[in-house]
C-alpha positions as CSV (number, residue, x, y, z in Angstrom):
1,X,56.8,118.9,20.3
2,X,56.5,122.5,20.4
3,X,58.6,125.9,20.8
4,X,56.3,127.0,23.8
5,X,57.7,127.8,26.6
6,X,57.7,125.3,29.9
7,X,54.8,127.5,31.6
8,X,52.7,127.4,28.5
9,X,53.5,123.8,27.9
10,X,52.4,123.3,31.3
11,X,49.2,125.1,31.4
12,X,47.9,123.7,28.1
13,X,48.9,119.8,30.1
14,X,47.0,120.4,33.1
15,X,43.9,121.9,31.0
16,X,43.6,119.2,28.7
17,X,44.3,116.4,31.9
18,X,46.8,114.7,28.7
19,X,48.4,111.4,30.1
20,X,51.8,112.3,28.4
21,X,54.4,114.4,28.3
22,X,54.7,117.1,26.2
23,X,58.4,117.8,24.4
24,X,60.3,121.4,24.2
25,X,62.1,122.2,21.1
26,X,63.7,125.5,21.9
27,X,64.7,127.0,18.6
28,X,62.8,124.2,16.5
29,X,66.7,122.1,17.4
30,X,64.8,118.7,16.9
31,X,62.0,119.7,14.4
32,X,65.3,120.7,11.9
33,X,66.9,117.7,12.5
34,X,64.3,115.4,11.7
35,X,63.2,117.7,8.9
36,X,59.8,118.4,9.3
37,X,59.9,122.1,10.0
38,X,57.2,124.1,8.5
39,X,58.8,126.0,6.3
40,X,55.7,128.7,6.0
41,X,57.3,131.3,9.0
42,X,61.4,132.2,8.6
43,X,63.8,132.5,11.9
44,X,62.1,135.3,14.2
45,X,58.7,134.8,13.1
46,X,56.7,134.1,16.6
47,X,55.0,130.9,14.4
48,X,58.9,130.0,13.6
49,X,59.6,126.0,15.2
50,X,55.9,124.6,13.9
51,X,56.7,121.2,12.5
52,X,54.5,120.1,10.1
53,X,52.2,117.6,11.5
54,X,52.9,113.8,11.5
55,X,53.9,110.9,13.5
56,X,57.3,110.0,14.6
57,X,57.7,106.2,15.4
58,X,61.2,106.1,17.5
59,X,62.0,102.3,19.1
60,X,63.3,101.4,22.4
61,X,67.3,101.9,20.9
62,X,65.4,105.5,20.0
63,X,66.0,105.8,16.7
64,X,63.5,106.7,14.4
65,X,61.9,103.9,12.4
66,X,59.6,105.6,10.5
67,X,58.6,109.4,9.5
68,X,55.2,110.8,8.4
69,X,54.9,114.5,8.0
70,X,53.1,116.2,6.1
71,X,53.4,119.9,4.4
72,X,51.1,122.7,6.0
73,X,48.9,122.2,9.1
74,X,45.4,120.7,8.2
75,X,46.2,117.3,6.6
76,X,46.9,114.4,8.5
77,X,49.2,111.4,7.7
78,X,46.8,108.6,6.8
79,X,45.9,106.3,9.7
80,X,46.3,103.1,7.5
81,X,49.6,104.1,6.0
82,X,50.7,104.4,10.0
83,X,48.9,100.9,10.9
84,X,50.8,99.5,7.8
85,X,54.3,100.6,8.8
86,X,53.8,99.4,11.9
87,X,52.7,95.8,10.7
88,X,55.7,96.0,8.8
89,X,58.3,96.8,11.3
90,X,60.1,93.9,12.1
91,X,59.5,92.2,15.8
């Protein structure tokens, strides 16, 4: 999920050949509603909508079933903490 614009988003798709689709969040809308906006670059800032990274792990009613986000942009959420969740989840 990005603030980029369709023509970016787009461009940046076909380059990398990805095999998904790639989400819009004008005005970081989602990103502050599941709070995970990085809080490093205020309202105007051309950074301004970068969520922190994680994972999001939304079922088919599409809510969210589990969050992992983590503060700045280099760290990672811990692939066994995901695989745990997952297990964990019921069927």
């Amino acid at each position: 999920m990005t603030y980029d614009s369709r023509e970016i988003l787009r461009e940046f798709h076909d380059e990398q050949k990805l095999g998904y689709p790639l989400l819009q969040d004008e005005e970081a809308k989602h990103v502050n509603s599941l709070g995970i906006l990085n809080e490093d670059y205020a309202k105007g800032h051309r950074a301004y909508g970068i969520p922190h990274p994680g994972i999001l792990l939304i079922g088919k009613d599409s809510k969210i079933l589990a969050k992992f986000a983590l503060p700045g942009y280099r760290a990672r959420p811990p692939f066994e903490d995901v695989y745990a969740t997952l297990k964990a989840l019921p069927k």
